[in-house]
C-alpha positions in Angstrom: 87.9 97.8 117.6 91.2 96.1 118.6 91.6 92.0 118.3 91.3 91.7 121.9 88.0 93.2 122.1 86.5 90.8 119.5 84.1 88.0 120.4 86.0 84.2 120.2 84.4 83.5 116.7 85.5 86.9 115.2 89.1 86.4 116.4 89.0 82.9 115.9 87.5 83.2 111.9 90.5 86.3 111.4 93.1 84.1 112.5 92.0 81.4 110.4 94.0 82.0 107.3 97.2 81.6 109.0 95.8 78.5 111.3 97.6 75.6 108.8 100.6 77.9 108.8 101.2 78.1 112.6 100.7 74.6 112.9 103.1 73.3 110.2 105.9 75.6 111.8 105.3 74.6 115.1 105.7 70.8 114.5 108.8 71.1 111.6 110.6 73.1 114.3 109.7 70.7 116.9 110.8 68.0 114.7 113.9 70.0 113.6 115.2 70.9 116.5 114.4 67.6 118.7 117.0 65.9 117.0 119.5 68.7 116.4 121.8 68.1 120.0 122.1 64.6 119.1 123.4 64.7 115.0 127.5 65.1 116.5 126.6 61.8 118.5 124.9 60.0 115.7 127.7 61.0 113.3 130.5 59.8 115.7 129.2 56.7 116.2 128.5 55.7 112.8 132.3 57.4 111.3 134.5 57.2 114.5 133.0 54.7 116.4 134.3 54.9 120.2 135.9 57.5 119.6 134.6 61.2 121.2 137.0 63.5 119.1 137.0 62.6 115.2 138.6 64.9 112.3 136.0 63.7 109.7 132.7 64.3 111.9 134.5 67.7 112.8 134.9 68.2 108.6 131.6 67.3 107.8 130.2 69.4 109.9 132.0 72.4 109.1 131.1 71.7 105.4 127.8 72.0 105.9 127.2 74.7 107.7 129.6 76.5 104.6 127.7 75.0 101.8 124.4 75.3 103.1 125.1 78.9 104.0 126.4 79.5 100.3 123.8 78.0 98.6 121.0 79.8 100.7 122.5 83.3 99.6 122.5 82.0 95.7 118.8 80.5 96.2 117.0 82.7 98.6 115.8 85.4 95.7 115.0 82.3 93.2 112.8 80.6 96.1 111.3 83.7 96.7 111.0 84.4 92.8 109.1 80.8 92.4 106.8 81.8 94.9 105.5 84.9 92.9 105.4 82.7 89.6 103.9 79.6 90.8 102.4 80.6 94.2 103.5 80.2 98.2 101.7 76.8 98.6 104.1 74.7 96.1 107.2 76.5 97.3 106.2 76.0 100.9 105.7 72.5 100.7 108.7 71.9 98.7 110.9 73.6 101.6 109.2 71.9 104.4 108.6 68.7 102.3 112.8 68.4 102.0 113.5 67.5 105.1 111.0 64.3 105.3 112.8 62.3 103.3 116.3 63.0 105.5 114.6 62.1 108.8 112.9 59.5 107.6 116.8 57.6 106.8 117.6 58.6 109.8 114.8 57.0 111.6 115.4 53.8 109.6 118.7 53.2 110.0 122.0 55.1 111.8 124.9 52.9 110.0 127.5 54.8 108.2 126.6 54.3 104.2 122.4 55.4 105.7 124.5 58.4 108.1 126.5 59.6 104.6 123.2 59.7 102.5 121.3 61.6 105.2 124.2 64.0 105.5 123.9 64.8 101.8 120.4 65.2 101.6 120.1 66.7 104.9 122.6 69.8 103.3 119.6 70.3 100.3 117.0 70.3 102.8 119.0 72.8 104.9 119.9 75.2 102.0 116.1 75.2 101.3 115.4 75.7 105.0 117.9 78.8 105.2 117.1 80.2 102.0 113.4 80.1 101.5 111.4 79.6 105.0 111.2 82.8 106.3 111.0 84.3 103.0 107.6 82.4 102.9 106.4 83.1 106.1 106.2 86.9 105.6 105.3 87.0 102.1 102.2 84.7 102.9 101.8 87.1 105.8 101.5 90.1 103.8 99.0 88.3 101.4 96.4 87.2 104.0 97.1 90.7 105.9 96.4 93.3 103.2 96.4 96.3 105.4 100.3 96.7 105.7 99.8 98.4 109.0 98.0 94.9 110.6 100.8 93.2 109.5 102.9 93.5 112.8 100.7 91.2 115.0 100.2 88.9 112.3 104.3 88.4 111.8 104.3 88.2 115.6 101.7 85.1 115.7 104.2 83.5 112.8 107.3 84.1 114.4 106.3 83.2 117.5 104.5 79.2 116.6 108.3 78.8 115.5 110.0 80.1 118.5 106.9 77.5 120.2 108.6 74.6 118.5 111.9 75.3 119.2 110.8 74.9 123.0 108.7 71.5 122.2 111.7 70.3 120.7 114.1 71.3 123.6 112.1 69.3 125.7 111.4 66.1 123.5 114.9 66.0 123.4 115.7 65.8 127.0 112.6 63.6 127.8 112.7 61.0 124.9 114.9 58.0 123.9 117.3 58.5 120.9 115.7 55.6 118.7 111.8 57.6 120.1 113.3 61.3 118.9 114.3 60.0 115.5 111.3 58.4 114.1 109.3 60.5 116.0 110.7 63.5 114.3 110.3 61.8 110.8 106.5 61.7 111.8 106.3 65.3 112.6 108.5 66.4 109.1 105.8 64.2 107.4 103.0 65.8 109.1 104.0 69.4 108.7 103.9 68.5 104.5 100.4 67.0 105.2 98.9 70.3 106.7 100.9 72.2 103.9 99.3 70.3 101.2 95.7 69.4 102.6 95.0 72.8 104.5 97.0 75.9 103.6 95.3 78.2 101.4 97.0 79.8 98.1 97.7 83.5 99.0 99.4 84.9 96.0 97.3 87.4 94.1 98.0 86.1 90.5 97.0 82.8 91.9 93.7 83.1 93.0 90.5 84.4 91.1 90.8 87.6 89.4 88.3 89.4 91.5 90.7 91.3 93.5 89.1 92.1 96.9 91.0 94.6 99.3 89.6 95.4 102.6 88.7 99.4 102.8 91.1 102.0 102.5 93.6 99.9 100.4 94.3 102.4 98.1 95.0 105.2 100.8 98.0 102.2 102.3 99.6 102.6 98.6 98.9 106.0 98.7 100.6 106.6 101.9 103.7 103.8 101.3 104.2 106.1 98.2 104.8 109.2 100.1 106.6 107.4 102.9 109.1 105.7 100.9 111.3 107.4 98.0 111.6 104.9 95.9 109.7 101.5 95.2 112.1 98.2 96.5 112.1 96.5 93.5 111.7 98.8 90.2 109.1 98.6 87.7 111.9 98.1 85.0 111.7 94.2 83.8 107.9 93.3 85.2 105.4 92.7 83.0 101.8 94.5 83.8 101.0 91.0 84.3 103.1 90.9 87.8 105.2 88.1 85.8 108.6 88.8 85.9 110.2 88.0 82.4 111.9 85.0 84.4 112.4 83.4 87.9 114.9 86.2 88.7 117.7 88.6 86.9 120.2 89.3 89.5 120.4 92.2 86.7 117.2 93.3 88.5 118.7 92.2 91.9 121.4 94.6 91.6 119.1 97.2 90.2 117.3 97.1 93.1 119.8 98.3 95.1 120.9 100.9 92.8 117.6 102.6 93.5 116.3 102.4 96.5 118.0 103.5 99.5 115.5 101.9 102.1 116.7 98.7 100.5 120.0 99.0 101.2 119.2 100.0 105.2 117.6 97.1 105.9 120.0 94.9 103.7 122.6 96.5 105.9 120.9 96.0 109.4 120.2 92.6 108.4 123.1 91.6 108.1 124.9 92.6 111.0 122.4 91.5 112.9 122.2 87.9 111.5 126.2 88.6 112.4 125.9 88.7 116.2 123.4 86.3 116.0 126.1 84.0 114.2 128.5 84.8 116.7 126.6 83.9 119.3 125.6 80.5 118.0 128.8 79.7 117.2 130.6 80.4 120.0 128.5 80.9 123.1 128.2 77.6 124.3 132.3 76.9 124.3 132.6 79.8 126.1 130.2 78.9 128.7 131.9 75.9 128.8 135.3 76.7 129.1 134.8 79.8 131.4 132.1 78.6 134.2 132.0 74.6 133.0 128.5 74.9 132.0 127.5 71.1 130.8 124.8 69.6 129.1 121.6 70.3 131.7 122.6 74.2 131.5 122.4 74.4 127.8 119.2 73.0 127.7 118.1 75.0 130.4 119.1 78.1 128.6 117.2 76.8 125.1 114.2 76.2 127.2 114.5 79.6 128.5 115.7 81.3 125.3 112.5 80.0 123.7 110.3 81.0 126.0 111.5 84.7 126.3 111.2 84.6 122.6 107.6 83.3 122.4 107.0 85.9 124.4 108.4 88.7 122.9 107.1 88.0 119.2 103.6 87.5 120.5 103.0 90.0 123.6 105.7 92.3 123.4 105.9 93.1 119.5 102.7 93.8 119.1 102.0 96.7 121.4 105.6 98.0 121.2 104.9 98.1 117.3 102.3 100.1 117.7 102.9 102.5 120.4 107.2 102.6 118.5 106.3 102.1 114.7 108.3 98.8 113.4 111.1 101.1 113.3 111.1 102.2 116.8 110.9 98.5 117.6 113.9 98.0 115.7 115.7 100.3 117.5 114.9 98.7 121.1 115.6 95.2 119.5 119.2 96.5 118.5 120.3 98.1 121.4 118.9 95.8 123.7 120.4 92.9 121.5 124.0 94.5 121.7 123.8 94.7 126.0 122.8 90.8 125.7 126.3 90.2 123.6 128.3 92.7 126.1 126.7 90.5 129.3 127.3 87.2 128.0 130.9 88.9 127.1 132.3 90.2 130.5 130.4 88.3 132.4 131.7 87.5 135.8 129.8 84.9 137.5 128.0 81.5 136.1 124.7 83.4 136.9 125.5 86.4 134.8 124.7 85.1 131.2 121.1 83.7 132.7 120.9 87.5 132.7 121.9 87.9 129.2 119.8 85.1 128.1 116.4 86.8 129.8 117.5 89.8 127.3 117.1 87.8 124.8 113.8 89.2 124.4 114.8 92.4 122.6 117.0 90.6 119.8 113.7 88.4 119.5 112.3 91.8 118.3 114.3 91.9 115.4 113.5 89.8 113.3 109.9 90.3 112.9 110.4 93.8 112.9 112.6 94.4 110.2 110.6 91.2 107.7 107.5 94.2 109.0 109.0 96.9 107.4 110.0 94.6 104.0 106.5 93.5 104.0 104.9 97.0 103.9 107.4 98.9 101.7 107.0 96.0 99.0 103.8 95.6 97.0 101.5 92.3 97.1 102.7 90.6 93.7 106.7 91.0 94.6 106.7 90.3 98.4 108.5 86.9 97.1 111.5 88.0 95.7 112.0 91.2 98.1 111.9 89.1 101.0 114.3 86.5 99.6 116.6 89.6 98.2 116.9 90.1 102.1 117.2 86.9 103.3 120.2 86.4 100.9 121.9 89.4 102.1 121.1 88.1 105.6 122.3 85.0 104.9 126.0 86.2 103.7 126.5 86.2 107.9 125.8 82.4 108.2 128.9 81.8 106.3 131.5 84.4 107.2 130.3 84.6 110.6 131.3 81.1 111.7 135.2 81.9 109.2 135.9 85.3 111.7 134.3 84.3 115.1 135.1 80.4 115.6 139.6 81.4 115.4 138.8 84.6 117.7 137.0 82.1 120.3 139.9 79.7 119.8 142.5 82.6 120.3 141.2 84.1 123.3 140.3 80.6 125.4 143.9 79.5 124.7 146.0 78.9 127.2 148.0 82.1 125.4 145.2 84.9 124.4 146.5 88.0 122.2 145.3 89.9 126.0 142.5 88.5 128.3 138.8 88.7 127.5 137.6 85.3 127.0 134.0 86.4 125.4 136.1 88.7 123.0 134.4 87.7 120.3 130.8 87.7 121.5 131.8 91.6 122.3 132.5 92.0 118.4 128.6 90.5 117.7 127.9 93.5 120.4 129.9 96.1 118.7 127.7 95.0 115.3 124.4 95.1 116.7 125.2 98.9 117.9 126.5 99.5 114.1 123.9 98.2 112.7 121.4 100.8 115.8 123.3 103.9 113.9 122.7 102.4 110.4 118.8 102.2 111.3 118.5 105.3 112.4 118.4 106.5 108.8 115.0 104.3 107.6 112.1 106.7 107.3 109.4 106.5 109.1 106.4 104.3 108.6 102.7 105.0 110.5 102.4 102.9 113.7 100.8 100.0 113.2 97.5 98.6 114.6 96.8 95.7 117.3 94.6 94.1 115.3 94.7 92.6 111.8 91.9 91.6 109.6 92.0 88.9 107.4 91.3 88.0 103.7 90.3 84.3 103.0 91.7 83.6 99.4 89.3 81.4 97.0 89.6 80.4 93.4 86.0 81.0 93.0 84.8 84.1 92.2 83.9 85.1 95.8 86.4 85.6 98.6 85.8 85.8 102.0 86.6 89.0 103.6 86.9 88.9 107.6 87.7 92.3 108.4 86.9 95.8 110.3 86.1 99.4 109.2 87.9 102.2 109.6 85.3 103.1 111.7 85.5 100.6 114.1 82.6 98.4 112.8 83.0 95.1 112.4 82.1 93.3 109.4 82.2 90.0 107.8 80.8 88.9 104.3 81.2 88.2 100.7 82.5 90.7 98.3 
């Protein structure tokens, strides 16, 4: 029986587990985002006051995006290692609890020595935020989702609540008052820690009671993952029976990792070219927008509006059934190729309507993500979902900071009034040419069974009893105690 054919309650009760979740993403991106288009204002005023070009702003900002990308690839497999030692609950609210305290200088007071200290902490909060967040929203996927193959739906809800609050924020910010955005977006930081600590359930298995409960035909996913996959993502080598590792994490083990297992490596590889274009196009789309068809301030919010609708929709609607009539690989196929046609429209586009075109595709590089965090979650096993999910996000992460060293000089090059030859979106075209690298690279991951619809549920307790909202495998529903 598929989710859709459920009654409210039975949908309502499976979704539950990941209720406090959605909600704490939705409002942290809200709150995130809502003040992001005015930090270059906030910082002029308070360093170069009256002035709309300044050096040091220009610095600063450059620094941070550097050192927060760095220190996301050096803490993304610790974060992810802390959460299999001391749980997803602590690590989560220690992410999403960083940026309160930022926000909440920010809301008090914008004069330069209360600008500098939020600029500093603001840079821990985003390494956090780079490093760990996503690491944490599929790991605690996979624990609440057993069945690996119900996973895709699941990661779709997730991915989506953020894509949700990317759009809230868009439109705080063009609605609200400057003084209104800031405190209001301190509330909402605050608030997403609240749900964190007061409602989110621990999901890790060595944190919860030691009545393991699996929903039916657990044994046959490990089964088939073992025949599917040739070797395990992270080895046995180093991991006490306990699920412990020995410490937070050996890189010894890191490197090991890939050493022996190929499927690794893939989706290391894919990863990061794809987090490559997606670099490039942050970095460089909207000065090329601007400098080729004068886009100004209205059009770029437009196109955030539209980019996050297009992407709600595709992680929700779209990546669901395409997951499982394609398998998550198929889907990452379609996300790739489509994904490299968005970079070649927004490239040699000839007319200010053209990248409206590019952005509506958008919705196949939405794909990507949530497909390829899929296909970590069901190759790795329940105890290490943590550290193989931050070992990707580091890799991943690597694009963050050369992306920004090798596209923003190609940008600057070829709008210059003297271009090595003329193709003003020449770099965007390079993010293109990754994407379809990274499509050929793919192509070599082996095939996992499609996934279902629907997912089922497991409601974590440290009692002895855990509620288990689930369905047979032959189409019966069932809900109970085990």
């Amino acid at each position: 029986m598929g989710f859709a054919e459920r009654s409210v309650f039975e949908r309502g009760r499976a979704v539950l587990p990941l209720a406090p979740l959605l909600l704490a993403l939705l409002i942290y991106t809200a709150g995130y985002v809502a003040v992001y288009p005015s930090i270059v204002d906030i910082m002029l005023n308070a360093i170069c006051p009256g002035q709309v070009e300044c050096s040091e702003v220009l610095f600063l900002s450059g620094l941070q995006i550097t050192v927060s990308g760095i220190g996301a690839v050096l803490l993304a497999p610790i974060i992810g290692g802390l959460a299999d030692l001391y749980g997803r609950k602590p690590v989560f609210l220690f992410v999403l609890g960083s940026s309160a305290v930022p926000s909440l200088i920010l809301a008090y007071s914008r004069e330069p020595e209360f600008v500098y200290v939020w600029w500093g902490l603001n840079l821990l909060s985003l390494i956090l935020k780079e490093a760990g967040l996503f690491t944490l929203i599929f790991a605690f996927v996979a624990d609440v989702v057993p069945q690996d193959r119900q996973r895709a739906p699941a990661i779709g809800i997730a991915m989506s609540s953020v894509s949700v609050g990317i759009l809230v924020g868009t439109l705080f910010a063009r609605v609200m008052q400057l003084d209104q955005l800031l405190k209001m977006a301190a509330v909402l930081q605050i608030a997403a820690s609240v749900i964190v600590y007061c409602f989110l359930i621990e999901s890790h298995p060595m944190h919860i009671s030691s009545k393991v409960v699996q929903v039916t035909a657990k044994e046959d996913n490990d089964a088939e993952k073992q025949e599917q996959l040739d070797l395990p993502l992270i080895p046995e080598k180093g991991v006490e029976k306990s699920g412990k590792s020995s410490g937070i994490f050996r890189f010894a083990e890191t490197l090991g990792s890939f050493r022996c297992s190929k499927m690794l490596k893939i989706i290391a590889l894919v990863g990061f070219l794809a987090n490559l274009t997606e670099t490039a196009i942050q970095s460089t789309l909207f000065y090329y927008l601007k400098a080729e068809f004068n886009y100004g301030k209205d059009e770029f919010a437009n196109f955030l509006i539209l980019i996050g609708i297009i992407a709600f929709l595709s992680q929700i609607v779209f990546y669901p059934l395409l997951a499982h009539w394609l398998g998550e690989r198929g889907v990452l196929w379609v996300g790739l190729v489509g994904a490299s046609i968005n970079s070649y429209i927004y490239a040699f586009a000839w007319a200010d309507w053209v990248p409206y075109l590019g952005c509506a595709l958008g919705l196949f590089y939405a794909l990507v993500p949530p497909a390829l965090g899929t296909i970590v979650s069901r190759a790795a096993d329940s105890e290490h979902q943590g550290r193989v999910q931050g070992l990707i996000a580091s890799v991943k992460t690597i694009a963050v900071v050369v992306g920004p060293i090798i596209f923003t000089p190609l940008t600057a090059a070829f709008l210059s009034d003297n271009p090595p030859f003329h193709c003003p979106g020449f770099a965007l075209a390079i993010g293109g040419t990754s994407m379809v690298v990274a499509f050929f690279i793919s192509l070599a991951l082996p095939k996992l069974s499609n996934p279902e619809t629907s997912f089922e549920t497991v409601i974590p307790t440290t009692d002895e009893d855990k509620d288990v909202i689930s369905i047979s495998t032959s189409g019966v529903d069932a809900s109970g105690k085990t």
